[in-house]
C-alpha positions in Angstrom: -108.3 152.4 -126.6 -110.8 150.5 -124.8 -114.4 150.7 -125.3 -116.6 152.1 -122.7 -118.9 149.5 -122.3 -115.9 147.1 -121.9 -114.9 149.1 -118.6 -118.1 149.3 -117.1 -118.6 145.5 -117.8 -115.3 144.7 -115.9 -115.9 147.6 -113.0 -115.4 146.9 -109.3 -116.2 149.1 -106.1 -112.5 149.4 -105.8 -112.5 150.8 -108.9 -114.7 153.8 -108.2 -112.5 154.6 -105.1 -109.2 153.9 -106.8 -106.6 157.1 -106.0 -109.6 158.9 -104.2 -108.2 158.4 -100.2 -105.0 159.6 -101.3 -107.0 162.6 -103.1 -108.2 163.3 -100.1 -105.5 163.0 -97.8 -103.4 165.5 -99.8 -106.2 167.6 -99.8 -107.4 168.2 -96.2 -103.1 168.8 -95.8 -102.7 170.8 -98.4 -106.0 173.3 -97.3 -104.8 172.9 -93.7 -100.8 174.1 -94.8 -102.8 176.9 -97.2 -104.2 178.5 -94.5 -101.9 179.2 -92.2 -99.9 181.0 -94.9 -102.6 183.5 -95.7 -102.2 186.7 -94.4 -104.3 189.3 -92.4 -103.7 192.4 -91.0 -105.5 194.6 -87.9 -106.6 197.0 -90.4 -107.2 195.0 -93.4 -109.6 196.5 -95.7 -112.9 194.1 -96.9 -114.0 193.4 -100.6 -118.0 192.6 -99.9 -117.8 191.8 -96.5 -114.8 189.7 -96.7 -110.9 190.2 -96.2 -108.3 189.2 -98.5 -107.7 185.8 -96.2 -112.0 185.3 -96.5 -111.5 185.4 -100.2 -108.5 182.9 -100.5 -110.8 180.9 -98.0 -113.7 180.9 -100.4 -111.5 180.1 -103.3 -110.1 177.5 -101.4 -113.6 175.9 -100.5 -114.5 176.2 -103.7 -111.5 174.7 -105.5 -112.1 171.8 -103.5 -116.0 171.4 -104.3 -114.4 171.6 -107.9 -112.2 168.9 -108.0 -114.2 166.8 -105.6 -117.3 167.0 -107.9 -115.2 166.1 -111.1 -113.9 163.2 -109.2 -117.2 161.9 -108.5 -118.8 162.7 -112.0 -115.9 161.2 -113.9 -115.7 158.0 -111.9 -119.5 157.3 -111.8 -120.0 158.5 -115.7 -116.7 156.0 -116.5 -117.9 152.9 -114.5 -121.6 153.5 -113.9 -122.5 155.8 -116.7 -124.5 157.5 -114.3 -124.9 161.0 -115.9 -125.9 159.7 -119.6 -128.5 157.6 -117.5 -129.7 160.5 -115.8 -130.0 162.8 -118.7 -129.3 160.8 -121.7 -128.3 163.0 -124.8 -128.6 165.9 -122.8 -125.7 164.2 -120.5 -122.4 166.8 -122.0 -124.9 170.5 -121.7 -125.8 169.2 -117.7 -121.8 168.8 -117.0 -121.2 171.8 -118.8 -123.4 173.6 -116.5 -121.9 172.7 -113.7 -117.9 172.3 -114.0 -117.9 175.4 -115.8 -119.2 177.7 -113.6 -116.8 176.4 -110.8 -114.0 176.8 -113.3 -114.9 180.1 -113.6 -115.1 181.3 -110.1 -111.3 180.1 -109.4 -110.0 182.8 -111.5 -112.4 185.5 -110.1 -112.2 184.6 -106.3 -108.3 184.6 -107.0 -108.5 188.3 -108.4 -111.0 189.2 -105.3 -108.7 187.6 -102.9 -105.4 190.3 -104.4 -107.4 193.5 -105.0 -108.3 192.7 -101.3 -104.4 192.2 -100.0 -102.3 194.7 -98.8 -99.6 192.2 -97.8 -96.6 192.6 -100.7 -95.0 189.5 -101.8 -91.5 191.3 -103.1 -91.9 195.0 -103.2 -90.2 194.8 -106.9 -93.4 195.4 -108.7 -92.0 196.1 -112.0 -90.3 192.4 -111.7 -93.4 191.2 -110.5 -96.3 193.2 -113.2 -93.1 191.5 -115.8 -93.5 188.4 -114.6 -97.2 188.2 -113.8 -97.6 189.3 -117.7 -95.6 187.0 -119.0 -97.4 184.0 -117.2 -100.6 185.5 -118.2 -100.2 186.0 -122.1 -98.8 182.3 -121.8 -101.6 181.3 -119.7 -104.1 182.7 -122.8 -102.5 181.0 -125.3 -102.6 177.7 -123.9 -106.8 178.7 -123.5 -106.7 179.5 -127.2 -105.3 176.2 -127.7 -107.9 174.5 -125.7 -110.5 176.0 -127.5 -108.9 175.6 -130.7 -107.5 172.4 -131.0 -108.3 170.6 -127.8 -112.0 171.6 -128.3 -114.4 172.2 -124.9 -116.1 168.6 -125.0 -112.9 166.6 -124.5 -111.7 169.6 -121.8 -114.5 168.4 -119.9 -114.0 165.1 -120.0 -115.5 163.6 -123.3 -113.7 160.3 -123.4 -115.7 159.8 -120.3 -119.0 160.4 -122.3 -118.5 159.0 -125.3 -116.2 156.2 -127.4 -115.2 159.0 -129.7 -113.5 161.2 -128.2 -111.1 158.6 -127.0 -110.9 157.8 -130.4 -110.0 160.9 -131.5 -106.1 161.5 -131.9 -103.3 163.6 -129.9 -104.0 167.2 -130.1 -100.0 168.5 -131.1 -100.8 171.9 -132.3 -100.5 175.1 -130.6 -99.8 174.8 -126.7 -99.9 171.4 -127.2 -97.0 171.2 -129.6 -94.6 171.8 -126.1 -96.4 169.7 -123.8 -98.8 167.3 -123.6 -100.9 168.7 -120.9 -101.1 172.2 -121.9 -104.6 173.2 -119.3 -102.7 171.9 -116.3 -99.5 173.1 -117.1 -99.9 176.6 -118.8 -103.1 177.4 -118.6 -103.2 177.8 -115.1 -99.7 179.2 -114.6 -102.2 182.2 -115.5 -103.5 182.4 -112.1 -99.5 182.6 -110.5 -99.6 185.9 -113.0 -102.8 187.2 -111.5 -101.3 186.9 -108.5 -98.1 189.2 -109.6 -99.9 191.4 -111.0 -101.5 192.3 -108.0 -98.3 192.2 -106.1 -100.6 190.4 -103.6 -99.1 187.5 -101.2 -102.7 185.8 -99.9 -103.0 185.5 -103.9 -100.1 184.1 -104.5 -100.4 181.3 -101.9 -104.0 180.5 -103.5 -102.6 180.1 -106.9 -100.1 177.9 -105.6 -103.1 175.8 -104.1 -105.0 175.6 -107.0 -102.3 174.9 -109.0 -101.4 171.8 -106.9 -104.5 171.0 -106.2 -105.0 170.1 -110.3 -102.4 168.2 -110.3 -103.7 166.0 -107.0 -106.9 165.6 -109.7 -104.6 164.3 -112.7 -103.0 161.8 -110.8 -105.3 160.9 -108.3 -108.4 160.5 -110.3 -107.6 161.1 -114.6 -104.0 158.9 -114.4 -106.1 156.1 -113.3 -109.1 156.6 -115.2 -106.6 157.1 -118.4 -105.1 153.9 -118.0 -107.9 152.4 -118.6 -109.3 154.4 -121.3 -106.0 154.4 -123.3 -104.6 151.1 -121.7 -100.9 150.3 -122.7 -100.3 148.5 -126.4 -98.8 145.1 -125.6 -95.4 144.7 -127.4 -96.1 142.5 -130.1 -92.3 140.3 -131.6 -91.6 140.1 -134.3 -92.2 137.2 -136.9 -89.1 135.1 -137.2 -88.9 133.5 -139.6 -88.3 129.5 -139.4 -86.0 127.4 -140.8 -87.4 125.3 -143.2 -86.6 121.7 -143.4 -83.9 121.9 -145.9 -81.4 124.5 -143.6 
């Protein structure tokens, strides 16, 4: 593990940037390929105004201001330490407020956007409600897990905060005993369940975006930033021993 201030002693510009044109490359193609699979019909009913395409559009928008915000916050609070300057011990409770709010409108524009559908994605709705069930209960296990083991400080990106939490070891229980990533992996195959559950197609094609999309995040802006949080132990040979001067 590498200290903090070691990182921000040795940052660049190019640092701050690193993975983020790619980031958003894939993401202006993957909202412009999202839309044109959503759905709507002549006589499509509205949820508050909005059809179920206006609600995958809104979840959309706002999966992107997401991850676009969490890119910005983690590279600034890794090699600027801008958010601990701004609101020194009060730096964790500010980020709090504001990922987890956007976390938590994912899952509800997602259930807006299928009670709003009237587009099928199979027909087969007991395969689909079986399915979508399935996903789900795994998807709240791997939350329990987070919560549990994982804890809500490093979810939100502790080891960018504080030398401790990178110093804390590899969580291996619950979820996390079956993969390493258990929030990117699991928890969010919940929303593919919502999705089901509703039997709702515009839903389906926004969980496949967001579920994507977090993936874009891990390798465009936490693979980078891990590497150098949790840089690679050099392989250190063996001693061998010498001969002395009597072989």
């Amino acid at each position: 593990m590498t200290k903090l201030n070691d990182i921000r002693a040795r940052s660049t510009w190019a640092h701050l940037f690193e993975g983020q044109p790619q980031h958003l490359a894939i993401a202006l193609l993957m909202t412009l390929g999202t839309i044109t699979l959503l759905r709507t019909n002549s006589d499509a009913p509205r949820l508050l105004g909005l059809t179920s395409a206006g609600w995958g559009m809104v979840s959309i928008a706002l999966a992107l201001m997401h991850q676009i915000i969490v890119a910005i916050v983690f590279r600034l609070q890794l090699h600027r330490n801008m958010m601990t300057r701004l609101f020194g011990d009060r730096d964790m409770k500010i980020w709090a407020m504001i990922f987890m709010p956007l976390l938590v409108l994912r899952p509800i524009t997602l259930i807006m956007t299928g009670w709003a559908d009237t587009t099928p994605i199979t027909g087969l709705r007991y395969a689909e409600i079986s399915l979508g069930l399935t996903l789900l209960a795994a998807a709240i296990w791997a939350m329990h897990s987070v919560l549990k083991y994982f804890t809500i400080p490093r979810a939100l990106g502790g080891d960018h905060f504080r030398d401790h939490y990178a110093e804390m070891p590899l969580v291996t229980k619950g979820a996390f005993h079956y993969t390493s990533n258990a929030m990117y992996g699991v928890a969010f195959a919940g929303l593919w369940g919502i999705a089901l559950l509703f039997g709702s197609w515009n839903a389906l094609i926004i969980a496949l975006f967001q579920h994507a999309y977090i993936w874009v995040h891990m390798y465009c802006t936490e693979a980078p930033d891990m590497a150098r949080i949790y840089p690679p132990k050099p392989d250190i040979a063996p001693d061998i021993a010498k001969p002395g001067p009597d072989a």
